[in-house]
C-alpha positions in Angstrom: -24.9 3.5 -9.9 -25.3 0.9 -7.0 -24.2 1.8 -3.4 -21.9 -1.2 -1.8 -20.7 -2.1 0.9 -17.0 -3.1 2.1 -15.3 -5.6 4.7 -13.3 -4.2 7.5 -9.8 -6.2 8.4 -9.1 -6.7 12.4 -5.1 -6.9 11.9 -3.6 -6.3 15.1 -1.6 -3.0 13.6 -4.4 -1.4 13.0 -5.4 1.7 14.7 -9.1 1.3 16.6 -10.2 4.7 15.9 -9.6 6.2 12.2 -11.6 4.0 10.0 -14.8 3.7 12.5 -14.5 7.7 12.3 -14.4 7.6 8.4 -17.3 4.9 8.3 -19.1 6.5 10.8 -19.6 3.6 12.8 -18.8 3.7 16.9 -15.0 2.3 17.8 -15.1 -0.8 19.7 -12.0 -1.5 20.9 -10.9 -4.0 18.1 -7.8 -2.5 15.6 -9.4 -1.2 12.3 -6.9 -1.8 9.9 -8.6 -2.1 6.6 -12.0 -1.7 4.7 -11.7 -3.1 1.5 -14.0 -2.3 -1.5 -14.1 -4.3 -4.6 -14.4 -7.9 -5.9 -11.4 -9.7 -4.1 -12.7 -13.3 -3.5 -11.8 -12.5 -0.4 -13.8 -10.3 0.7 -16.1 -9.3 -2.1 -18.1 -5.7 -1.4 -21.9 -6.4 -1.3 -24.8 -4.4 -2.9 -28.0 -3.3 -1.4 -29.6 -6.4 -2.8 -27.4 -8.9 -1.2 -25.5 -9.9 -4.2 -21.5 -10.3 -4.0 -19.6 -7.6 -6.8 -17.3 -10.7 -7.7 -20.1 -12.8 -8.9 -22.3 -9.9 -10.6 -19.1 -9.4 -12.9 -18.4 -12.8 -13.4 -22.1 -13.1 -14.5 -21.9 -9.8 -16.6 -18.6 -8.9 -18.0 -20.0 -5.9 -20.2 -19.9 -4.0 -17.2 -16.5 -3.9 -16.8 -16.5 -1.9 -20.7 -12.9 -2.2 -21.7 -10.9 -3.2 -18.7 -12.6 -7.1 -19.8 -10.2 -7.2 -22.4 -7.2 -7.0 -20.8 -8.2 -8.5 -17.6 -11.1 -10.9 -18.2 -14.3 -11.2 -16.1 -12.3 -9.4 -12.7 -11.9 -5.9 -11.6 -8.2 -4.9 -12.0 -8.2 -3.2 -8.7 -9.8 -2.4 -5.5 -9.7 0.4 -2.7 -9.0 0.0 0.6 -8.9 2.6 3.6 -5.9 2.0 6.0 -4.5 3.2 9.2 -1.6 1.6 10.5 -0.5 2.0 14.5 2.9 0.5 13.7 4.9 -0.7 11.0 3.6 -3.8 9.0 6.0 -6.0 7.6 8.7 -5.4 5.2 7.6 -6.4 1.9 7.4 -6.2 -2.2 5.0 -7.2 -4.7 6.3 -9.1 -8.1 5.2 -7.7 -12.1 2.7 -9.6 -13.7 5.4 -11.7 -15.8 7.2 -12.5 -12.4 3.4 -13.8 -10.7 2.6 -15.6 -14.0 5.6 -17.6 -13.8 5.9 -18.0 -10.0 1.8 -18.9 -9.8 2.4 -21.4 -12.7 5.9 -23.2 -10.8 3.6 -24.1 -7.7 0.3 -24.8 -9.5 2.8 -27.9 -11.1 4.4 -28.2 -7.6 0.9 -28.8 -6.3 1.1 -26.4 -3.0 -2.1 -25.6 -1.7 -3.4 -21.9 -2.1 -3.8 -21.7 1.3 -0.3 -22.7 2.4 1.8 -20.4 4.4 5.2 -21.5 2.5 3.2 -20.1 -1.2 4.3 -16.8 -3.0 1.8 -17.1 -5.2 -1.9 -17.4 -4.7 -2.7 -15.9 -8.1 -0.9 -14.6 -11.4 -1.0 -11.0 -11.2 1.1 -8.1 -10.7 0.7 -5.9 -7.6 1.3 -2.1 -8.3 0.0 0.5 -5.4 -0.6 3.7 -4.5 -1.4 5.0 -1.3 -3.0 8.6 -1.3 -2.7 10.3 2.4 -5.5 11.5 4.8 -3.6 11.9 7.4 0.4 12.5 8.1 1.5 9.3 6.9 5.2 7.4 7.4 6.3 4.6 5.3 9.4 3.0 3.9 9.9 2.8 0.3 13.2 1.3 -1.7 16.4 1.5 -0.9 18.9 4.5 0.2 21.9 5.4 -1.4 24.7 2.6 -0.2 27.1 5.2 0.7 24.4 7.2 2.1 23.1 4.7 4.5 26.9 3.5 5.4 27.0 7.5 6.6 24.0 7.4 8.8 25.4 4.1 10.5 28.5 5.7 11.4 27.4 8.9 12.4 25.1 6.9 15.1 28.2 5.3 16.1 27.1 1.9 15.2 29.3 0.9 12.1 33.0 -0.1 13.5 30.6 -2.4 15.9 28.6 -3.6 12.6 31.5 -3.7 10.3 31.2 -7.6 10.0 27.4 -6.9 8.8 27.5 -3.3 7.1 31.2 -3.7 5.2 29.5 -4.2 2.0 27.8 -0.8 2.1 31.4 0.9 1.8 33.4 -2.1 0.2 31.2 -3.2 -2.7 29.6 -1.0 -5.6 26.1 -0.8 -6.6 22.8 -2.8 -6.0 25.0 -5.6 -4.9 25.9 -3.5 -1.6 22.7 -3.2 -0.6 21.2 -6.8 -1.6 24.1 -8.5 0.1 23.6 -7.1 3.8 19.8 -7.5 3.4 19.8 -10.9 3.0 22.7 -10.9 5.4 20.4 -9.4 8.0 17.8 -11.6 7.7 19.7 -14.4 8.6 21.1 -12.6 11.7 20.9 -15.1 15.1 22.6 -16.0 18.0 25.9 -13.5 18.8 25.4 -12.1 15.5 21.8 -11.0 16.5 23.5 -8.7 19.5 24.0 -6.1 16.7 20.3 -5.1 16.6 20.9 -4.8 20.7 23.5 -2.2 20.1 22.1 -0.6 17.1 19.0 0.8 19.5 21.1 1.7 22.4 22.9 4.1 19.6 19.8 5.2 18.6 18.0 5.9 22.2 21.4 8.1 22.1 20.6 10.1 19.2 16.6 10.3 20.1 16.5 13.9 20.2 19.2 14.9 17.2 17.5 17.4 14.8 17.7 16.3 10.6 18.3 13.6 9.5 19.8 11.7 11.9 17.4 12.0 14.6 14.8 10.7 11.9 17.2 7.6 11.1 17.3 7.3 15.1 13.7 7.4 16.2 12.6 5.1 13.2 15.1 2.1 14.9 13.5 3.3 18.2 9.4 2.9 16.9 10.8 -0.4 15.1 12.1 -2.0 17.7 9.4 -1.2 20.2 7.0 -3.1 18.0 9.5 -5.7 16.9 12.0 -5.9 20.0 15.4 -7.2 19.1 14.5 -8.0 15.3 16.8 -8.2 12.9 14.2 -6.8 10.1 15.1 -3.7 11.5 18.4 -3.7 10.6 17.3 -4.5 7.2 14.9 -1.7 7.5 18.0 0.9 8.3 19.0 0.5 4.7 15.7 2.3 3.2 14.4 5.8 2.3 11.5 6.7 4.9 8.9 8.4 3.4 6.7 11.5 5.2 3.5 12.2 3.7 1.2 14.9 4.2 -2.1 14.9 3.5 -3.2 14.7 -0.2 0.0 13.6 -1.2 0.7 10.0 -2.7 3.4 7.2 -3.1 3.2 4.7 -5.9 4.6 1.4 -5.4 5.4 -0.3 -8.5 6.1 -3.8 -8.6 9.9 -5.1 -7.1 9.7 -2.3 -5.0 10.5 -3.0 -1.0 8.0 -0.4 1.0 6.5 -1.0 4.4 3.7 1.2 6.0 4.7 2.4 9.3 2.0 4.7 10.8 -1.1 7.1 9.6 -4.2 6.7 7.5 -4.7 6.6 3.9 -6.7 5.4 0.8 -4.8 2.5 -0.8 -6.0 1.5 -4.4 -3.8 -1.5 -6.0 -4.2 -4.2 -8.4 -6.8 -7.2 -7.3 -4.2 -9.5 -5.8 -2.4 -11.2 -2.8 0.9 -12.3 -4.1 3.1 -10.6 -1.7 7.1 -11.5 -0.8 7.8 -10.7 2.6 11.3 -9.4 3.6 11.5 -9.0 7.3 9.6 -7.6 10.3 7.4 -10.8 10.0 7.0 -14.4 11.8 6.2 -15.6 8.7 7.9 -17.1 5.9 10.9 -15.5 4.2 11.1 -16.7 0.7 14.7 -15.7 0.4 14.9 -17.0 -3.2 11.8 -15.0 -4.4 13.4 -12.1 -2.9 16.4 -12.1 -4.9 14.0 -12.5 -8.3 11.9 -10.1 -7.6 13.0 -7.3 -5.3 14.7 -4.3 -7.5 17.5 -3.4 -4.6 19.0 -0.6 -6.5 18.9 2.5 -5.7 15.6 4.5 -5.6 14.8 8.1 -4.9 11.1 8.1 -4.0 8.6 10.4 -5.8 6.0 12.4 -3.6 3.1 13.0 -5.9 0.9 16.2 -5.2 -1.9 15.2 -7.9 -2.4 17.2 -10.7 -5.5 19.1 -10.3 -7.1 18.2 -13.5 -10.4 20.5 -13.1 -11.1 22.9 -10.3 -11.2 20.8 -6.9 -10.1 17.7 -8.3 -6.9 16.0 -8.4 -5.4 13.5 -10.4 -2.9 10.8 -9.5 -2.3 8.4 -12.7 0.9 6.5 -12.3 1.1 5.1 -15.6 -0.1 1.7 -14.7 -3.5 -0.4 -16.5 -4.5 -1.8 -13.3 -5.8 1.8 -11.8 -5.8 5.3 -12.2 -7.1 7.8 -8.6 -8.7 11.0 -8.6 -9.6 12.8 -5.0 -12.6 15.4 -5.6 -12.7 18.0 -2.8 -16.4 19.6 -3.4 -17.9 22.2 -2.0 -21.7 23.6 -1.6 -22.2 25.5 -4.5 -20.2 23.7 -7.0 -21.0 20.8 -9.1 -18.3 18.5 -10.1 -18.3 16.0 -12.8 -17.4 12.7 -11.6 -14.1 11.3 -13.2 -13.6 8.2 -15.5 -16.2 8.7 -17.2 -16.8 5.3 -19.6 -14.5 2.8 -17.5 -15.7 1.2 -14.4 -15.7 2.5 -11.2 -15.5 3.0 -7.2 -16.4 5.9 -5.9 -15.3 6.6 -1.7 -17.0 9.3 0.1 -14.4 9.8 2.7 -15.2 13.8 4.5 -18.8 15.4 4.5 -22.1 14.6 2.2 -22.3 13.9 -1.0 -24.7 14.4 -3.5 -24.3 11.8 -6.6 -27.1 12.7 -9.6 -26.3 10.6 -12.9 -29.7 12.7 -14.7 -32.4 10.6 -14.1 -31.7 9.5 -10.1 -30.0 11.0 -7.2 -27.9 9.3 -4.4 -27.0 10.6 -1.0 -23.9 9.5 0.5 -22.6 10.7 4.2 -18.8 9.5 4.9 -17.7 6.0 4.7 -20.5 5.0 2.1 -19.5 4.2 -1.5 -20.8 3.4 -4.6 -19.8 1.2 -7.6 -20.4 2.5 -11.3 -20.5 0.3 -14.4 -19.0 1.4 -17.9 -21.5 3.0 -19.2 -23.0 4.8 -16.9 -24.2 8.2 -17.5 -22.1 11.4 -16.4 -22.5 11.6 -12.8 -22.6 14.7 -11.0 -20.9 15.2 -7.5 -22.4 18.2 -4.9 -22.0 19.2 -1.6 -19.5 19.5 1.0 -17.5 16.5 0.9 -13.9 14.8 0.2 -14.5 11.9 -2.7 -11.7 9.6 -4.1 -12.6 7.8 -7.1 -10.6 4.4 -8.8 -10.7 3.2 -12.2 -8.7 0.6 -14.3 -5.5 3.1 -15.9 -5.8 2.0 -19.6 -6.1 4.4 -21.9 
């Protein structure tokens, strides 16, 4: 059991207060979007000694226990906390078969790593989850064609967009919805004075109860972040997402999603390949979109956790790369620490924590963590305090 320590992201949609709260560290001004924890090359988490998690893993591989066989000398995943002030970009992550392949094509087409045109700085699948501490909005796959067609007209915005939206009502299937997003993003000139009128039908509609006044205020944050962008035309066409706290959205691979506001822990699989779709300056890979983005239609799951022993809760979406458990402890009660025998991360995120594995004890206030090795005894978890613990999700 070895306390680390993680690497906080300044991206400019980050909120400035959330994390430093969580860390317990005094705000500063600067946008906190991210801490990450785990053994991206990135931004490796460090131990007390100094020494980077990437490199003690690569040097010792037994203490990954099982997750080395299907992953080699890497952790599969790694835990970030994030809190979003606006929307990031549209954007989807591909299966591991779909980053094999695409990593391989540019290793032979020689593009550098580092180059803003590459999809694919490594060969892994990207599946997430993101578990919420606070109320939490996001977008996540696509809406119902027909449904989505409905909301359009009913803000008064579809006999204007007909040229753009037609395929919603006229066409059938995933081949509605694909063919006005890429449509969208190519949007410029006249065409782009659709976007214009979309928000002033929106402004309009501010106040509307349901489900309209949801579809109209989204355009409204969108576009006050992303003025006159046609990304948020693109974002029209998909299901938005409340969270409360405690609940969770997982984001398997193909899957479009953008986070739009609140603060969460994110655990996903250790990698960077990401496919941008819109709400971005930068590069558009419009033919990696149509390979990997699933643009059917998709009914998002909320999932409450399934509390697995009293005050924990489990959150195992059926992927290798990670499984999340959220322990909410209380004086009085000891909890057993989850995962037992795989490797682990272990987020104090509310309170103090006590952490005794039999033979030594560590105390943890919020925003300090701690990284176990497969193998390690059972660890016991007292106090008052909110804990989320990752893990690889293999059997």
């Amino acid at each position: 059991m070895h306390e680390i320590h993680g690497t906080a992201m300044h991206y400019p949609w980050g909120t400035s207060d959330a994390i430093p709260a969580i860390l317990g560290i005094p705000a500063d001004g600067r946008p906190f979007a991210e801490y990450w924890l785990g053994a991206h090359p990135l931004a490796p988490s460090q131990l007390d000694s100094g020494a980077r998690l990437d490199a003690l893993l690569a040097s010792d591989p037994s203490l990954l226990g099982p997750a080395a066989e299907s992953f080699g000398p890497r952790l599969p995943f790694m835990m970030k906390l994030l809190s979003a002030r606006h929307a990031l970009s549209l954007q989807a992550h591909p299966s591991r078969e779909k980053a094999a392949e695409g990593f391989a094509r540019e290793e032979a087409a020689g593009i550098p790593l580092n180059d803003p045109l590459r999809s694919y700085p490594d060969a892994s699948g990207k599946p997430e989850i993101l578990v919420a501490l606070s109320e939490f909005h996001l977008l996540v796959g696509f809406r119902n064609a027909q449904a989505t067609a409905d909301l359009f007209d009913r803000l008064g915005v579809f006999e204007d967009a007909e040229s753009v939206l037609g395929p919603l009502v006229f066409r059938r299937g995933t081949v509605a919805t694909e063919e006005v997003f890429l449509d969208v993003l190519s949007l410029d000139g006249d065409r782009l004075e659709v976007v214009n009128r979309l928000l002033v039908r929106a402004v309009g509609h501010a106040n509307d109860p349901g489900e309209l006044g949801d579809f109209a205020r989204l355009i409204i944050e969108l576009d006050a972040s992303f003025p006159g962008n046609p990304g948020i035309m693109a974002a029209c066409l998909m299901n938005h997402v409340v969270l409360a706290p405690g609940e969770a959205v997982f984001i398997p691979p193909g899957t479009m999603h953008a986070d739009i506001s609140g603060t969460g822990v994110e655990v996903l699989a250790n990698s960077d390949n990401v496919i941008r779709g819109g709400l971005t300056n930068k590069h558009i890979a419009v033919e990696e979109l149509v390979t990997v983005v699933d643009f059917g239609e998709l009914t998002p799951q909320v999932l409450h956790g399934e509390e697995v022993a009293p005050g924990v809760w489990s959150y195992r979406p059926g992927c290798p790369e990670f499984a999340v458990w959220r322990i909410e402890s209380s004086d009085g009660r000891t909890t057993t620490l989850p995962g037992h025998g795989s490797v682990r991360i272990a987020l104090v995120t509310r309170g103090e924590a006590l952490m005794h594995d039999g033979s030594a004890g560590l105390a943890l206030e919020h925003g300090q963590a701690v990284f176990l090795p497969a193998g390690s005894p059972p660890v016991q978890i007292s106090g008052d305090a909110q804990v989320f613990v990752s893990a690889p999700g293999l059997p």
